[in-house]
C-alpha positions as a Markdown table, in Angstrom:
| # | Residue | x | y | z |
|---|---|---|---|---|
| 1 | Unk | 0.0 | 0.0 | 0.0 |
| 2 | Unk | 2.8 | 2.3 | 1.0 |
| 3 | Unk | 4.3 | 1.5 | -2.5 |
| 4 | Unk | 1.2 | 2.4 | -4.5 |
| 5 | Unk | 1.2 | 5.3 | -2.6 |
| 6 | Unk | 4.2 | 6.5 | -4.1 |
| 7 | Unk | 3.8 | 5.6 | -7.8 |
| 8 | Unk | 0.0 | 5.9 | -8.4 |
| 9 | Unk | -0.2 | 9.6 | -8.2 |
| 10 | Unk | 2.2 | 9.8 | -11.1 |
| 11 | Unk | 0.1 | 7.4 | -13.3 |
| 12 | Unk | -3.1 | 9.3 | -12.7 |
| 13 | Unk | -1.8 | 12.8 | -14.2 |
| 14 | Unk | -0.5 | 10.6 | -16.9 |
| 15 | Unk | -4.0 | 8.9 | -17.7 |
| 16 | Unk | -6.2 | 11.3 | -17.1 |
| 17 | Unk | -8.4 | 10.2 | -19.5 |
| 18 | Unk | -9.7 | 7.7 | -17.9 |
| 19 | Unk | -11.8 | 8.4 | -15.2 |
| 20 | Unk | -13.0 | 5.5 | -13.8 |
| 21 | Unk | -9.7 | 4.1 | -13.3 |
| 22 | Unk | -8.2 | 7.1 | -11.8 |
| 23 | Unk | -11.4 | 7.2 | -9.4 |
| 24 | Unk | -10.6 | 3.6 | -8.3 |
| 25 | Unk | -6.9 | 4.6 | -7.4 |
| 26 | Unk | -8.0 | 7.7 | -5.8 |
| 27 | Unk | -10.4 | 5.2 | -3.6 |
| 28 | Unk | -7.4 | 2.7 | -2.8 |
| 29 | Unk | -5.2 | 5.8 | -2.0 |
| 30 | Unk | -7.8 | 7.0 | 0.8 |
| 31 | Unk | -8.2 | 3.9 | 2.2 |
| 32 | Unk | -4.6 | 3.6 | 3.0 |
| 33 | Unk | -4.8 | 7.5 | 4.7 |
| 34 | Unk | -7.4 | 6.1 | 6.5 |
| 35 | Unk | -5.6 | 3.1 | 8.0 |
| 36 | Unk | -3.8 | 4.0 | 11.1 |
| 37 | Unk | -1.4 | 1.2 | 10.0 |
| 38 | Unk | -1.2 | 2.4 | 6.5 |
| 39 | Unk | -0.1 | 5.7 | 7.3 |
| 40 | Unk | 2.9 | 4.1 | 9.7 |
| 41 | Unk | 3.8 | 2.5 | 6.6 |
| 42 | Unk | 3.8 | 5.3 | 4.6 |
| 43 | Unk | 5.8 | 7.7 | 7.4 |
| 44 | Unk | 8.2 | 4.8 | 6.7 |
| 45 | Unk | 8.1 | 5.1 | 3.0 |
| 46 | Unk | 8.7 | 8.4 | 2.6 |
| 47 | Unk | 11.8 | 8.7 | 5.5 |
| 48 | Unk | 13.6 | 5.4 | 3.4 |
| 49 | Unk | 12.8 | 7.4 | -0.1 |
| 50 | Unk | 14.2 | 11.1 | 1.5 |
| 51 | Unk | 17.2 | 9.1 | 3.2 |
| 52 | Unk | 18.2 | 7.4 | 0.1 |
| 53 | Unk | 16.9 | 8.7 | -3.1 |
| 54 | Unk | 16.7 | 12.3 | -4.9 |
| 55 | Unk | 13.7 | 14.2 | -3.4 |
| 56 | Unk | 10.2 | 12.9 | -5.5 |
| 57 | Unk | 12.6 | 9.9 | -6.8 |
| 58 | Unk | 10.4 | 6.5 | -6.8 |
| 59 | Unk | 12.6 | 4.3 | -5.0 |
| 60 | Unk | 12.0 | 0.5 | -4.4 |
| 61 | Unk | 14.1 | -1.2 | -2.0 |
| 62 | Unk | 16.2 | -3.4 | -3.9 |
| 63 | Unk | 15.6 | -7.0 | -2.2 |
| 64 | Unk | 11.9 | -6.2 | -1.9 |
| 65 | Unk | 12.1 | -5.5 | -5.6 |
| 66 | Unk | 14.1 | -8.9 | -6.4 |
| 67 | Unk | 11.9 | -11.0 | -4.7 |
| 68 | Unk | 8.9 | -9.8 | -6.1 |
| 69 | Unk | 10.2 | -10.3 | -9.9 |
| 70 | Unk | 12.0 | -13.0 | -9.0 |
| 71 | Unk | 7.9 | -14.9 | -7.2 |
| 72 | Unk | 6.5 | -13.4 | -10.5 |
| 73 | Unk | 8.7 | -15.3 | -12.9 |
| 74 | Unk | 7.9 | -18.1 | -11.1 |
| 75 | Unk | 4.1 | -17.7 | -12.4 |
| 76 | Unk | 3.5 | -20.5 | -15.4 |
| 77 | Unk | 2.1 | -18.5 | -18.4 |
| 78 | Unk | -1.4 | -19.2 | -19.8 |
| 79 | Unk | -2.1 | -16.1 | -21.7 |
| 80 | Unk | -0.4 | -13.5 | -23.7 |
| 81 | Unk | -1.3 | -10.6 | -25.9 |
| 82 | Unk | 1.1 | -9.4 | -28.5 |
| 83 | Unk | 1.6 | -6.1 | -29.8 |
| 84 | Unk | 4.3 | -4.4 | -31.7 |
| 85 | Unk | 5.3 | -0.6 | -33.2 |
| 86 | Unk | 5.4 | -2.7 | -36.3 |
| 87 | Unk | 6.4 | -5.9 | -38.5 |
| 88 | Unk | 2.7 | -8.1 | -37.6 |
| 89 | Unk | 4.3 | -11.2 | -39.4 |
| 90 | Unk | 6.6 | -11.6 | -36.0 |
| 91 | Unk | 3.5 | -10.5 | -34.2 |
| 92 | Unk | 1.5 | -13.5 | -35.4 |
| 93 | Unk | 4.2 | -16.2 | -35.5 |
| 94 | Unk | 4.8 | -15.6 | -31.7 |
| 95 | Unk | 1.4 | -15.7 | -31.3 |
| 96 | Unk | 0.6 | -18.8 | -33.5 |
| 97 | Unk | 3.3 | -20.8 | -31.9 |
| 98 | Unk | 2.1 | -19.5 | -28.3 |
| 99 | Unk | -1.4 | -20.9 | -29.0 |
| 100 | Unk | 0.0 | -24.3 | -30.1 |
| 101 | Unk | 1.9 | -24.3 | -26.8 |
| 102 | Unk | -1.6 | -24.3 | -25.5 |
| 103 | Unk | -1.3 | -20.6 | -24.5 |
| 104 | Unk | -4.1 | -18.2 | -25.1 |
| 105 | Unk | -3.3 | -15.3 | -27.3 |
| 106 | Unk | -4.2 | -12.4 | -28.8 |
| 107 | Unk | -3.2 | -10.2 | -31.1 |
| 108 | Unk | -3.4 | -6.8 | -31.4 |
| 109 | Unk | -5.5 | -5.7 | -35.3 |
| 110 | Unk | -6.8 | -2.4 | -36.1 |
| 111 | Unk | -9.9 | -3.8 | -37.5 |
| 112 | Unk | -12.5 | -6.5 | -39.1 |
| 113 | Unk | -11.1 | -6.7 | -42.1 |
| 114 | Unk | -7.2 | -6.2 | -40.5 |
| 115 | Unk | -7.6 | -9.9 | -38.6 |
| 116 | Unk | -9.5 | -11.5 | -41.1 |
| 117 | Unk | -6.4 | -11.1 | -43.1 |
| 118 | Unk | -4.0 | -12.2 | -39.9 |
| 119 | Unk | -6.5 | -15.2 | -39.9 |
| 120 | Unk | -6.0 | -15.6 | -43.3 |
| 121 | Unk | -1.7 | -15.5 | -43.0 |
| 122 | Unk | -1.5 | -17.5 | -39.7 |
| 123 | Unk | -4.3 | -20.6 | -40.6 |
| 124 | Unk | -4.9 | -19.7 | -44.2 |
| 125 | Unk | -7.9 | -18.4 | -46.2 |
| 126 | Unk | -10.1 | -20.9 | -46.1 |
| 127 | Unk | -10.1 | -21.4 | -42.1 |
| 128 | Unk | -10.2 | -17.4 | -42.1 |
| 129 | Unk | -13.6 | -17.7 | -43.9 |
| 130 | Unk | -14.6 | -20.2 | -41.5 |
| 131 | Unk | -13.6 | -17.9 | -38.2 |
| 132 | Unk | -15.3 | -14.8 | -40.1 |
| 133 | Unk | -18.4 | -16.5 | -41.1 |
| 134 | Unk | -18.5 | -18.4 | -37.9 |
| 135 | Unk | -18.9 | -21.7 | -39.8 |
| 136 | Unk | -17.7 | -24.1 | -36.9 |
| 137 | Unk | -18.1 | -26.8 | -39.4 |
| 138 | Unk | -15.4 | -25.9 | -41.2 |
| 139 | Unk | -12.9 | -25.5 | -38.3 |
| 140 | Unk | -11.2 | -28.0 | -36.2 |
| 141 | Unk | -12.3 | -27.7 | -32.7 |
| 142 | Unk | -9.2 | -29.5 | -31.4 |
| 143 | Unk | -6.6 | -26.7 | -32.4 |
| 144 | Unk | -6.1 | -24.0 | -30.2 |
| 145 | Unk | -5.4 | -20.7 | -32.5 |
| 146 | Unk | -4.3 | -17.0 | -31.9 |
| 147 | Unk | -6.9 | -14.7 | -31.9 |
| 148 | Unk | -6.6 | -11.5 | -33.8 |
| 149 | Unk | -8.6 | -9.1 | -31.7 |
| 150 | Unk | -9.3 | -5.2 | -32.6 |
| 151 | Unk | -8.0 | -2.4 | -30.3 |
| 152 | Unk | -11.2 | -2.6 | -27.7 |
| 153 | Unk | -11.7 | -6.4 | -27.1 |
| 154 | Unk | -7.8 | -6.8 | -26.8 |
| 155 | Unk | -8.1 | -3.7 | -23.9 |
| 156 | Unk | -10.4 | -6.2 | -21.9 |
| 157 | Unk | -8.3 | -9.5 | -22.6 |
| 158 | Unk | -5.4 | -7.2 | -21.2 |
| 159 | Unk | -7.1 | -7.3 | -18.0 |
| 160 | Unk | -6.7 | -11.1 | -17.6 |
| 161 | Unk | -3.2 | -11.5 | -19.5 |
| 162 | Unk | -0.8 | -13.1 | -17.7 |
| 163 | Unk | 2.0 | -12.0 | -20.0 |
| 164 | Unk | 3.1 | -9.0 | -23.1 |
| 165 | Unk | 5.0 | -9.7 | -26.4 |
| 166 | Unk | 6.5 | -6.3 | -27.4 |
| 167 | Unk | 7.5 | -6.8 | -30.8 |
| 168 | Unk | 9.9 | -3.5 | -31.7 |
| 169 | Unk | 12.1 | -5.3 | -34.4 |
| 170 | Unk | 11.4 | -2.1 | -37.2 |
| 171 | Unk | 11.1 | 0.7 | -35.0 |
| 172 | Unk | 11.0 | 1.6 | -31.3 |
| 173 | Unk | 8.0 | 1.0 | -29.1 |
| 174 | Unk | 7.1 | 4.0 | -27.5 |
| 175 | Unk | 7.3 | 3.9 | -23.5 |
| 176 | Unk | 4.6 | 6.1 | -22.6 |
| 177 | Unk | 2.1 | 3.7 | -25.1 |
| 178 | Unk | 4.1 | 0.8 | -22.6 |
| 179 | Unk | 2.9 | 2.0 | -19.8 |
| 180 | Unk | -0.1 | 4.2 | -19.9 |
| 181 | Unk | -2.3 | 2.2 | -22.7 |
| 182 | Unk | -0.6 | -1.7 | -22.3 |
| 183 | Unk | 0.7 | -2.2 | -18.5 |
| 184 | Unk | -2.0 | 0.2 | -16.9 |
| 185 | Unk | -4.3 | -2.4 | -18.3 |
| 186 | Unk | -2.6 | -5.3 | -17.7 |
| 187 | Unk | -2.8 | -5.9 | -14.5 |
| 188 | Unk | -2.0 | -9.6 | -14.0 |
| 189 | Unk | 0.7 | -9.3 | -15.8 |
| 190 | Unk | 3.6 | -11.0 | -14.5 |
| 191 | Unk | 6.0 | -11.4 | -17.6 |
| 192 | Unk | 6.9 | -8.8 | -20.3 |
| 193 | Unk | 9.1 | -10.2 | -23.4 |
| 194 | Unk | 10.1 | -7.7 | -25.7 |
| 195 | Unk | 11.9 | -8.7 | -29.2 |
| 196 | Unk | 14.0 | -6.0 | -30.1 |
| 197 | Unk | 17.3 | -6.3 | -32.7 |
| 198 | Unk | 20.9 | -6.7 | -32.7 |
| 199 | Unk | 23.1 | -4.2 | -31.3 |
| 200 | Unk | 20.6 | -1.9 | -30.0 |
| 201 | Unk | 21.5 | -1.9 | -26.4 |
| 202 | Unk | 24.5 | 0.0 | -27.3 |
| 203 | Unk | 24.4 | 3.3 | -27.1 |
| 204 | Unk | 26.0 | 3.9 | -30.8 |
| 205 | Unk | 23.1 | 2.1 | -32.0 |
| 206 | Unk | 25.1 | 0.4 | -35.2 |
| 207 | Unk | 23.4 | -0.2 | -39.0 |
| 208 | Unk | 25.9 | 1.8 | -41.1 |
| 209 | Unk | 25.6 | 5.7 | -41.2 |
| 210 | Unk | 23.4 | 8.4 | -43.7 |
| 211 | Unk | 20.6 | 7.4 | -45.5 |
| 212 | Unk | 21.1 | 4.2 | -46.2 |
| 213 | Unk | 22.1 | 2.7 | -42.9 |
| 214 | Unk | 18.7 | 4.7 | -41.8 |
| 215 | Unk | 16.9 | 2.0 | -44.2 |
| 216 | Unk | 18.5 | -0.8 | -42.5 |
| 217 | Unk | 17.3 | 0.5 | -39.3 |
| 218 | Unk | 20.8 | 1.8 | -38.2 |
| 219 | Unk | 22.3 | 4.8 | -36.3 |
| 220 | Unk | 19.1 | 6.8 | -35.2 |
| 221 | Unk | 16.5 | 4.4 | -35.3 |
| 222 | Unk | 18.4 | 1.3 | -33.6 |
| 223 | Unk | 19.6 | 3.9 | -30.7 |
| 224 | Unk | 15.8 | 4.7 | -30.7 |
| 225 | Unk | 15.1 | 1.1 | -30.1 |
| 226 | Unk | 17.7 | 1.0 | -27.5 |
| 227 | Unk | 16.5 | 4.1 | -25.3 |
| 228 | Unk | 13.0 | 2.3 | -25.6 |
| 229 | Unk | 14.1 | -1.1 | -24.0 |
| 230 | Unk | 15.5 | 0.5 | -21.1 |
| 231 | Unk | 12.3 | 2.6 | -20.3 |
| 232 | Unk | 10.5 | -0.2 | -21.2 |
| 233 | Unk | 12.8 | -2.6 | -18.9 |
| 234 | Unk | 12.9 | 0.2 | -15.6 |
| 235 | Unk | 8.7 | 0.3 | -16.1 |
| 236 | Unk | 8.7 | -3.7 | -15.1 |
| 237 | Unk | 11.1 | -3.2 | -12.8 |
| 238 | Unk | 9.0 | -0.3 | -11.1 |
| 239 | Unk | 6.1 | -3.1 | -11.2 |
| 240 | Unk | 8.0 | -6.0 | -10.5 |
| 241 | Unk | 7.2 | -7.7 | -13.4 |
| 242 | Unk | 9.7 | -10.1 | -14.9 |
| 243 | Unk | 11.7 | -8.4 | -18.2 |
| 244 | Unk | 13.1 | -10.3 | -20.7 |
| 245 | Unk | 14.8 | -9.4 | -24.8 |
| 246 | Unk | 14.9 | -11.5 | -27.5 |
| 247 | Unk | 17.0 | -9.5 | -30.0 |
| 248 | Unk | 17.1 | -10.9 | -33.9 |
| 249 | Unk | 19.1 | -9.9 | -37.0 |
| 250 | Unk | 17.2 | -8.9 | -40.5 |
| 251 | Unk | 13.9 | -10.8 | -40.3 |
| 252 | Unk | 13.9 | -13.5 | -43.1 |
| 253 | Unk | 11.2 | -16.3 | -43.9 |
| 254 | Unk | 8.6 | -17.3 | -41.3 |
| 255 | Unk | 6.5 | -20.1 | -43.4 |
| 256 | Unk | 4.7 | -22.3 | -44.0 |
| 257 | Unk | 3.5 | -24.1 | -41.1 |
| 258 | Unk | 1.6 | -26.4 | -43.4 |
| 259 | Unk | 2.6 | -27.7 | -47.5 |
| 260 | Unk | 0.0 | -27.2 | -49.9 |
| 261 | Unk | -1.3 | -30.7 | -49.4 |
| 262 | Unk | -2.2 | -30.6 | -45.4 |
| 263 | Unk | 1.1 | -33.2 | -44.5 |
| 264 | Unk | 2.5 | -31.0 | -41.7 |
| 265 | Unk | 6.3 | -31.0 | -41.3 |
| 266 | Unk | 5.8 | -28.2 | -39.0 |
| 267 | Unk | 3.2 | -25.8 | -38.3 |
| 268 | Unk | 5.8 | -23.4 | -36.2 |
| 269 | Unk | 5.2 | -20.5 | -39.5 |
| 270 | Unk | 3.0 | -18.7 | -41.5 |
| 271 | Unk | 0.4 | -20.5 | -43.6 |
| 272 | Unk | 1.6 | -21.2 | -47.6 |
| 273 | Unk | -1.1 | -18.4 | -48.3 |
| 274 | Unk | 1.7 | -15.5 | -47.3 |
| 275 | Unk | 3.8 | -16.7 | -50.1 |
| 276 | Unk | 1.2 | -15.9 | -52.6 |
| 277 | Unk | 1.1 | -12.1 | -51.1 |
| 278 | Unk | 5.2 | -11.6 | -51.7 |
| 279 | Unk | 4.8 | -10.2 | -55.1 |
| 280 | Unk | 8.5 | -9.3 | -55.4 |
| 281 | Unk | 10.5 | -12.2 | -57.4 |
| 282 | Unk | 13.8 | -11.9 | -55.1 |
| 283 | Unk | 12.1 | -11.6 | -51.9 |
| 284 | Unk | 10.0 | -14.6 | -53.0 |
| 285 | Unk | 13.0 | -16.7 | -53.6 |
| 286 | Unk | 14.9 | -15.2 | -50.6 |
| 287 | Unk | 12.1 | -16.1 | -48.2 |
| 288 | Unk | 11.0 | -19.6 | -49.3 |
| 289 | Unk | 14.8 | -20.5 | -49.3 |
| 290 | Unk | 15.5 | -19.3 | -46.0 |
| 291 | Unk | 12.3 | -21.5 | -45.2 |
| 292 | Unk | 13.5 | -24.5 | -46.8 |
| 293 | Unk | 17.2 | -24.1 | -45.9 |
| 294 | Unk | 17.8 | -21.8 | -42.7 |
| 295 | Unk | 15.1 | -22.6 | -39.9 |
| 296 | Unk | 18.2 | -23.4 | -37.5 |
| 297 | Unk | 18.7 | -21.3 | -34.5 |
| 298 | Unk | 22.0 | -20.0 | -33.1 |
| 299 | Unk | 21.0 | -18.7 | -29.7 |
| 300 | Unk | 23.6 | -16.7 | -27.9 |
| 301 | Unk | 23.5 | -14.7 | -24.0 |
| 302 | Unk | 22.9 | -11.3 | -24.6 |
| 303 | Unk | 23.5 | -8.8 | -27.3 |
| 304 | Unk | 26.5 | -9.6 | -28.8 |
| 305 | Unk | 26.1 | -9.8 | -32.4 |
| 306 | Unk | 27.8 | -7.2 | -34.2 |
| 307 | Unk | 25.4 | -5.3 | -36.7 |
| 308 | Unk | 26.4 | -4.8 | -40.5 |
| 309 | Unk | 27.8 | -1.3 | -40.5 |
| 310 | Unk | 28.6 | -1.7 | -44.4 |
| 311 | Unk | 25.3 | -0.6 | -46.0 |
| 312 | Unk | 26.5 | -1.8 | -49.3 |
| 313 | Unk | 27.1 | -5.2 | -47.5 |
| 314 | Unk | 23.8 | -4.7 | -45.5 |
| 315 | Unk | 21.6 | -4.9 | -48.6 |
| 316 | Unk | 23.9 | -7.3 | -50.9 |
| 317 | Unk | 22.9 | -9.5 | -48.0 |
| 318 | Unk | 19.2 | -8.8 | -48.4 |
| 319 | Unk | 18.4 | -11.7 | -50.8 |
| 320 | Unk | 20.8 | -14.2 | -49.3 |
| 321 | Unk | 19.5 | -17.7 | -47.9 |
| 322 | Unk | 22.6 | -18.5 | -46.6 |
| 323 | Unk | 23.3 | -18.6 | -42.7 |
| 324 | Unk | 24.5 | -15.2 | -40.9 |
| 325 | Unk | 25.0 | -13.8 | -37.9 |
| 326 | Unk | 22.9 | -10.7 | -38.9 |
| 327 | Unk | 19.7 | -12.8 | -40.2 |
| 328 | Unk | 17.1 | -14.5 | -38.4 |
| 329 | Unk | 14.4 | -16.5 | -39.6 |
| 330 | Unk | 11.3 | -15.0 | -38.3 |
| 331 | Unk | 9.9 | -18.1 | -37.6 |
| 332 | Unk | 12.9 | -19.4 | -35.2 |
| 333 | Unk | 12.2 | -16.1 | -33.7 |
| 334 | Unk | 8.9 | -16.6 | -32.7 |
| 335 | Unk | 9.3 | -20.1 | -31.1 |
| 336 | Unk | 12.3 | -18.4 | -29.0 |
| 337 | Unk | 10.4 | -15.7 | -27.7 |
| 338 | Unk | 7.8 | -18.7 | -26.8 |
| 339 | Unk | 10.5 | -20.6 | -25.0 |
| 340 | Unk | 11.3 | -17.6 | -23.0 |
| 341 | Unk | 7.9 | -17.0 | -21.8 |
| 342 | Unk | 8.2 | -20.0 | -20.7 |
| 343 | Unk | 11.3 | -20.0 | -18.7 |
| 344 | Unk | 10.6 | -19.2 | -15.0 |
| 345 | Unk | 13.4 | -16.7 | -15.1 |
| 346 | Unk | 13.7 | -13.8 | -17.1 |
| 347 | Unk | 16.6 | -13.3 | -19.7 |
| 348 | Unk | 18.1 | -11.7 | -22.8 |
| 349 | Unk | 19.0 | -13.6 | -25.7 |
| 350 | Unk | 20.0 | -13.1 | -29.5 |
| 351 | Unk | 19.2 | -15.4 | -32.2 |
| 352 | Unk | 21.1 | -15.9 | -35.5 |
| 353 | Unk | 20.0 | -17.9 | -38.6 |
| 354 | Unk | 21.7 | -21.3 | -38.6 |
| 355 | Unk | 21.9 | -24.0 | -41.6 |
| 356 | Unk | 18.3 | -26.6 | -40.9 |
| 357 | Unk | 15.8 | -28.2 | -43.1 |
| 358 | Unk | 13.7 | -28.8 | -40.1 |
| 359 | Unk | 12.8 | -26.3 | -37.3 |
| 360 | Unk | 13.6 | -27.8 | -33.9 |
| 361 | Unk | 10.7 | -29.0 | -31.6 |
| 362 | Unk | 10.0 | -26.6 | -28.7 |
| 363 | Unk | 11.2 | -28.4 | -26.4 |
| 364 | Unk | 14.4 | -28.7 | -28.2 |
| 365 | Unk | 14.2 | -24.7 | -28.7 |
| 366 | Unk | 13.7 | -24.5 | -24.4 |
| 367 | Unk | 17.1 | -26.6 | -24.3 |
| 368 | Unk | 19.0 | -24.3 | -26.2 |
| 369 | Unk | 17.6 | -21.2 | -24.6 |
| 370 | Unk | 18.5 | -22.8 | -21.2 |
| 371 | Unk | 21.9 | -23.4 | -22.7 |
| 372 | Unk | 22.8 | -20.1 | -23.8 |
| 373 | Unk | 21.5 | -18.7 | -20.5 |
| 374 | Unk | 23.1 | -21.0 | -18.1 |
């Protein structure tokens, strides 16, 4: 109580717009004034925060803090929703691969029409018709699926979430959006995986420099990215809520989960239909390739991959199958940001592209994020 009392005030000037909310802090608040032991605690609060922080600093005492992340971890993940400042094809192969894993998810669609078409790239367009015309006949009850939901219903299923995908792999997620619109709702929330890219935690951001190491999300935009994660990473922190980074190269592939006749090798990716929508000849060849070729993962501790500085490099490598440190098969992605919500500690991990005809099972995918971890 003495805690809230310190950080709710700030999140109520931030969200004014929403009334009731703020009226239902402002009630927990006066309850706690009205508590004779609640105001001890508070007295105590404020001494510890004057005596060892700046004056108006929220400070958190730093085993209380680790304990609380540390039981929240702990928690086993049933639900997630999944939102991102852009690329939705990461966005709905973490979420796809999370509802296979018997997880519920959602995903974050501005409209109707918007997740008929994630429907559509995820399961393909004949179960798409089936969810949008609510022909149960022509869906198979026994597979659990993501569900693309528009900017209202996901608001509510926030409210019950047990864990948040950040996807940022394109352009920063914006802190304030974090933790005004997603966390403020989010209340059960006890993990928080955010997928950002190589080399953004440091502070020279990387990519190559003028306008063409912009394009491959270099120099301003990957320091962006890396300002982001840390206000993003001190918001959990504040909340106790366990933080973890998947960082991936230049996204390649991601499909299909199933061949054109139904056999499934794997149903990690997209569905064959997202092929038909890459109308580009290179990028076609490029991404059904990596697909075919490059669904092995290199998982290593941390951020350690160096980005391609070389723009001329950079985009030479652009329609290259072939296995590099700067490429990661989106697909390989998504079941690693999986295996970390699953983990019952937090961590940071990169993943490189890796020569495979066959994506590894999940469980396989846990043992080598536990690997690179231990």
């Amino acid at each position: 109580l003495a805690f809230r009392l310190r950080v709710i005030p700030d999140q109520v000037r931030e969200r004014g717009e929403n009334q009731s909310r703020i009226s239902r802090i402002n009630g927990n608040t006066h309850l706690m004034w009205r508590h004779p032991l609640g105001f001890v605690v508070a007295l105590c609060v404020v001494w510890s925060a004057s005596s060892f922080g700046l004056p108006g600093q929220r400070v958190r005492p730093a085993a209380l803090r680790t304990r609380h992340a540390l039981r929240m971890a702990e928690v086993e993940v049933s639900s997630v929703c999944i939102v991102g400042s852009s690329d939705i094809l990461t966005q709905l192969v973490v979420g796809k691969i999370a509802a296979k894993e018997g997880i519920d998810a959602s995903v974050l669609t501005q409209d109707d029409k918007k997740a008929y078409e994630a429907n559509s790239l995820m399961y393909g367009r004949k179960v798409a018709r089936a969810i949008r015309d609510k022909a149960g006949e022509g869906l198979d009850s026994s597979v659990k699926r993501c569900v693309p939901r528009v900017a209202g219903d996901l608001s509510d299923r926030l409210v019950d979430t047990d864990a948040v995908v950040v996807v940022a792999t394109e352009k920063a997620f914006d802190p304030k959006v974090f933790g005004n619109a997603i966390i403020a709702d989010a209340s059960k929330c006890t993990k928080v995986v955010l997928v950002s890219k190589h080399g953004a935690s440091s502070d020279e951001g990387g990519g190559g420099g003028g306008f063409l190491g912009g394009l491959l999300g270099g120099d301003g935009e990957r320091s962006a990215m890396g300002v982001s994660e840390k206000a993003i990473g001190a918001i959990c922190e504040e909340r106790g809520i366990s933080f973890s980074i998947v960082r991936v190269g230049s996204l390649k592939g991601g499909g299909p989960g199933l061949v054109e006749d139904g056999a499934a090798l794997y149903d990690w990716g997209l569905d064959k239909h997202w092929y038909d929508t890459i109308f580009e000849l290179g990028e076609a060849m490029t991404t059904m390739s990596h697909d075919r070729f490059t669904v092995g993962a290199a998982v290593s501790k941390g951020d350690p991959v160096e980005p391609e500085t070389n723009p001329i490099k950079a985009i030479a490598q652009k329609e290259k199958f072939d296995p590099s440190p700067n490429d990661t098969n989106r697909a390989v992605a998504g079941a690693v940001v999986v295996a970390i919500l699953q983990r019952a500690t937090a961590g940071e991990v990169s993943v490189s592209a890796a020569a495979g005809k066959e994506m590894a099972a999940m469980a396989e995918m846990r043992a080598l994020v536990d690997k690179a971890l231990a």
